[in-house]
N, C-alpha and C positions, 0 to 999 in steps of 0.2 A: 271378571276381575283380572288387570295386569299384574305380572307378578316379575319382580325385579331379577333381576342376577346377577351375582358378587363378583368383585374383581379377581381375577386368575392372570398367572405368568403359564408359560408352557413352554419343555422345552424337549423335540422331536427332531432324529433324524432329518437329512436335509433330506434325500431321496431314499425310496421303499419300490422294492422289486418284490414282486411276492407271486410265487406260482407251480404247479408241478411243471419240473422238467427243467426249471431257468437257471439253472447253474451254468449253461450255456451263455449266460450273457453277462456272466461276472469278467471276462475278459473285455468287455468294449467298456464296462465301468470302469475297470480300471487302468484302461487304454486316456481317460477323460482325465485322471487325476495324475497322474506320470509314466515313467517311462521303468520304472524299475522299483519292484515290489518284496517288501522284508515281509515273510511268509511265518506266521505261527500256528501252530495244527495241534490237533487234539488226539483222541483215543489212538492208540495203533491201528484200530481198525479201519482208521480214514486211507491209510497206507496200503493196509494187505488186500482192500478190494480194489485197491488201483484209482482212487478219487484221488489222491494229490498229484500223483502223475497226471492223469487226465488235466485237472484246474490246470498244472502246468504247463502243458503242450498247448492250451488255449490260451494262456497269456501271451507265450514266447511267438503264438502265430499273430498277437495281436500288435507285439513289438512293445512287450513289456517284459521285463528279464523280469525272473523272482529267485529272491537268496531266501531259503528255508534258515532262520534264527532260531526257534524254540518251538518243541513240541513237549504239553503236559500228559496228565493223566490224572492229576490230582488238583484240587483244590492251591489256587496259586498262592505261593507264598514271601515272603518281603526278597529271601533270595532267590528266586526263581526269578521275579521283578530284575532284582540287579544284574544277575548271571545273564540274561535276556540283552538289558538294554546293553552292557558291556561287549556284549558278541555285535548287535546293531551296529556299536558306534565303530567299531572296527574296520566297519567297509565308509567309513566317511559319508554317511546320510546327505543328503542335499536337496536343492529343489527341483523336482521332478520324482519325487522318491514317493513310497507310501509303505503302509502295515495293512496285512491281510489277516484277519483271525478264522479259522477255519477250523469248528470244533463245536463242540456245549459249552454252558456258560466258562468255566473255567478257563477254555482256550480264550472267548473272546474277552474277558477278563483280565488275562494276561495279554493280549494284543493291544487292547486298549490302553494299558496301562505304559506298555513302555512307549506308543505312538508318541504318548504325552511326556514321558522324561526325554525323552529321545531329542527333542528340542526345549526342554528346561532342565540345564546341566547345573541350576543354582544351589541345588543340597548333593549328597553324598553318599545317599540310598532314597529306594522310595516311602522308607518309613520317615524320613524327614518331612514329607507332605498328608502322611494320614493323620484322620481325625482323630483328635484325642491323646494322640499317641508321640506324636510327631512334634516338630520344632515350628509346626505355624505356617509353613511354606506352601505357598499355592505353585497354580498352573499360570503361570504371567505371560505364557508367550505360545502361540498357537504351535497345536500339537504336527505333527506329520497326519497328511490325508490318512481317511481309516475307514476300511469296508469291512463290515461283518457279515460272515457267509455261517449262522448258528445250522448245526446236526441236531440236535436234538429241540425238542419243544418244549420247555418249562422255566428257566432263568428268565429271557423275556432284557438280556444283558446287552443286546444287539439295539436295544431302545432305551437306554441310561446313559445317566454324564457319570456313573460312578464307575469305580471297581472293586470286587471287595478283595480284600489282599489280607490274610492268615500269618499268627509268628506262635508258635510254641514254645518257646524261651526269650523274652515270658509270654505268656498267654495272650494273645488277642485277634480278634477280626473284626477290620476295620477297611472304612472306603478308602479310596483317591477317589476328589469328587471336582470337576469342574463342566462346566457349562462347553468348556475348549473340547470335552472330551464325548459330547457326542457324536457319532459316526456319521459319516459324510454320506455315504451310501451303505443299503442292506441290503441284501440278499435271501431272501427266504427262497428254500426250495423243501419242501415237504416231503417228496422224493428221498430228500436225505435222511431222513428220521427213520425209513423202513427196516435199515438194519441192525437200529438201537433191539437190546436186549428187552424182554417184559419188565425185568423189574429195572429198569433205567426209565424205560418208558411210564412206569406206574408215579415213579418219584418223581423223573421233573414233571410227567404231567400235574402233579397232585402241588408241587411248584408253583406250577403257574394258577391251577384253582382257590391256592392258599392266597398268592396274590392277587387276584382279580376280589376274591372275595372283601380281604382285610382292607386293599385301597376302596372297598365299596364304601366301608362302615368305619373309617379312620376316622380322627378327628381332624385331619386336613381334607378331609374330600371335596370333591367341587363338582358341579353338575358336567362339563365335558370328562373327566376322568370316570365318574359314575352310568354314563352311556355308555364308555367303552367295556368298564367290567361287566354291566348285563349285558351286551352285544357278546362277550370273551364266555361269558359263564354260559349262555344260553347255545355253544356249538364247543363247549369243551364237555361240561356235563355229562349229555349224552356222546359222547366218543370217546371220552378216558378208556373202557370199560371194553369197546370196539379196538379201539388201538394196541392196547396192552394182550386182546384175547386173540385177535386177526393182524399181526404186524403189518399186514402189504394192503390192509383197507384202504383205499386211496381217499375216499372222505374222512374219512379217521383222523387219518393223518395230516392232510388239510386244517382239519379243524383246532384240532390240537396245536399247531404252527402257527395257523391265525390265531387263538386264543391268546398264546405265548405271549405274541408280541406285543398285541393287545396288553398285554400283564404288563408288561415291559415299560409301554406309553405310561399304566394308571400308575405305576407305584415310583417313577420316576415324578409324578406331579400329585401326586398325593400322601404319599408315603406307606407305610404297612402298619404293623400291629404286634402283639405281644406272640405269634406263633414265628414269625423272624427274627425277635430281638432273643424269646429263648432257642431257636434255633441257633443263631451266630455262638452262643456261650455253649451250645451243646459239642458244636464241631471244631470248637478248638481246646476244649476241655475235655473231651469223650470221642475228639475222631470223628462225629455222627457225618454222614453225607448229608448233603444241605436240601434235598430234596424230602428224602425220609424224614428231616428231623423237622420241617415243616409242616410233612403231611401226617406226623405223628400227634402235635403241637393244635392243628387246626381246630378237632373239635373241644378240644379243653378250651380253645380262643374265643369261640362262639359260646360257648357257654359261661365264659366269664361276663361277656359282654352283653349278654342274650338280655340285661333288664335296660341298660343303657341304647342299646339298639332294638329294641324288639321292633318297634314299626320298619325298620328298616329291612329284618330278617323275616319280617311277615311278607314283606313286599317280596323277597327274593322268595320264599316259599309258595305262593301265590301265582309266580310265573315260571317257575323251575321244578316243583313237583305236582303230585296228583291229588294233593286235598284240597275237598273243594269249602270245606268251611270257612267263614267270613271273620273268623275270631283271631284276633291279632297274636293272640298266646299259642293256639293252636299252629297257624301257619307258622309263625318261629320255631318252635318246637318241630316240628314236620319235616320243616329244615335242613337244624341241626342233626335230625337222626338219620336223615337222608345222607347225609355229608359220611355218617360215622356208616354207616352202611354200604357205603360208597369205598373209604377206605378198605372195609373189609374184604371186598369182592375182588378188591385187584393187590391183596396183601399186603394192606398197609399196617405194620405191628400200632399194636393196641396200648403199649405203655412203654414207661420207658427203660424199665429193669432186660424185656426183651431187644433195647439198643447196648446194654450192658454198661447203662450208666448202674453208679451205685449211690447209696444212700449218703456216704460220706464226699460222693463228690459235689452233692447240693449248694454246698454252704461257699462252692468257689461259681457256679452256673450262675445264683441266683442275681449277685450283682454284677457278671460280666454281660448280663440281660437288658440291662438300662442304658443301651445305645441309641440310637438315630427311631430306629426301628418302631419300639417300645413308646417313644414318645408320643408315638401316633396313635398308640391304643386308646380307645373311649374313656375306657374303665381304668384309670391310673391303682398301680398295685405298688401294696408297699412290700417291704422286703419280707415281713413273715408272712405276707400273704399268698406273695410265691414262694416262697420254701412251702406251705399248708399245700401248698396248689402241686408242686412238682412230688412232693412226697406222697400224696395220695394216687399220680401216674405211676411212681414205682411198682 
């Protein structure tokens, strides 16, 4: 029996470099797109081991100038956005010009984001173009070329048209999201991820597992995003665990890189689930890092969803762990304990009184939860079901 297949959009980097070692040939990519490159970097550490400098001396031989704009550390937020594009437009951007993001998600996040104000000067922050939040105002006019060179393996941001962009007065995290804003060229070099910390390494890995997983079992999923999360889950799984305990494993780290981006593809064309929509309300209501507070989030997700998906999470248990029974509740279950077991190994906290949320701060999470995210979840939760639901993680 033929078996049909539903209509899908997709929308994917134009070119993908991916390999140990190729950070070497981020200079001829971006020799391809202009002549002169606005530079944003991430942890201090890209600095103190002499990687910026290097990227740089490879540009400047390739006969591409780079002005260093903005270096984070943190979760980017609506002024870091402006503060950013402001310093940009000071040297007169023009055509031949590009953005380099050079960092974890956060840097490329921010690179990403001012590429795209940086030629749409129609609003006056870039919280005038986020969703929800904002005055309604898109991306209407193509962005400045934009290469992502991601350090770390778990955002998966190097492969999205969005950004997510953070305000603490008042409260919120929220995309910039345009089609204009996926990346021209990417860079993976795995290489880079070796001298992420364990516990960076544990969280965005557990990042990107949270998202391979949630784009499996959304209610937007589609059979090509569903090949890529079992192809992403099936060489992240067994590596999280090698990465985090051996940092300079060279397939580890491979793998984990590939999974990443992999993540990146499926939840950019499928979307996620209720362990990122409480994630976003956790990190800007309680601080939480976005890695932790999805891998904390994960197995509560699977277990919400576990009656509305079970054939799905049997099928993932089936090819991903070691039970060999044929019982579709069993392998679910197998699963899910796998997963929580999985967190515990490479210290992922167990609840969420351990992130030092507290009990009263519930009742502001619960509905800062029902964004973009959320909507993808299988199992739609109403509002006292996650209050029941976050109160019982305390």
């Amino acid at each position: 029996m033929i078996s049909g297949c539903p209509q899908y959009d997709l929308q994917l980097p134009r070119r993908v470099v991916f390999g140990w070692g190729r950070r070497t040939e981020l200079a001829s990519l971006a020799a391809e797109l202009g002549r002169r490159a606005f530079l944003i970097t991430g942890s201090r550490t890209l600095a103190a081991t002499g990687l910026v400098d290097e990227i740089r001396e490879q540009l400047h031989a390739a006969g591409v100038d780079t002005i260093p704009v903005g270096q984070i550390t943190h979760e980017p937020e609506v002024h870091d956005v402006d503060q950013t594009v402001t310093r940009l437009l000071e040297h007169q951007p023009a055509d031949g010009d590009l953005v380099i993001g050079l960092g974890g998600g956060s840097a490329i996040d921010l690179a990403k984001a001012v590429a795209a104000l940086a030629t749409n000067r129609h609003g006056n922050s870039v919280r005038d173009f986020l969703e929800g939040v904002g005055s309604g105002l898109t991306i209407d006019h193509p962005t400045l070329p934009f290469i992502a060179v991601p350090t770390t393996a778990g955002t998966g941001s190097e492969a999205t048209k969005n950004s997510v962009i953070s305000c603490y007065d008042p409260p919120f995290k929220k995309s910039l999201r345009s089609p204009r804003m996926v990346a021209d060229a990417v860079l993976i070099d795995p290489e880079l991820t070796v001298s992420v910390p364990a516990g960076v390494t544990a969280a965005t890995g557990m990042d990107a597992i949270t998202q391979l997983i949630e784009s499996d079992i959304s209610a937007r999923t589609q059979p090509f995003t569903r090949a890529l999360c079992l192809e992403g889950l099936q060489r992240a799984l067994p590596a999280i665990v090698t990465a985090v305990e051996q940092p300079s494993n060279r397939p580890a780290r491979e793998a984990m890189s590939h999974a990443a981006f992999l993540s990146g593809m499926a939840l950019a064309n499928s979307g996620l689930g209720l362990a990122h929509g409480v994630a976003a309300a956790l990190g800007v209501h309680c601080r939480t890092p976005h890695g932790i507070a999805c891998a904390v989030m994960l197995p509560a997700a699977l277990r919400v969803n576990r009656d509305v998906r079970r054939d799905d999470l049997a099928h993932l248990g089936r090819l991903l762990t070691d039970c060999q029974s044929n019982d579709p509740d069993e392998l679910a279950d197998t699963f899910i304990k796998h997963i929580e077991a999985l967190c515990r190994r490479i210290g992922i906290p167990g609840t969420l009184s351990e992130l030092g949320v507290q009990r009263e701060q519930i009742a502001e999470i619960v509905p800062s939860s029902h964004g973009n995210s959320m909507r993808g979840n299988p199992k739609q939760l109403t509002d006292d079901e996650l209050t029941a639901l976050l109160e019982k993680m305390l």
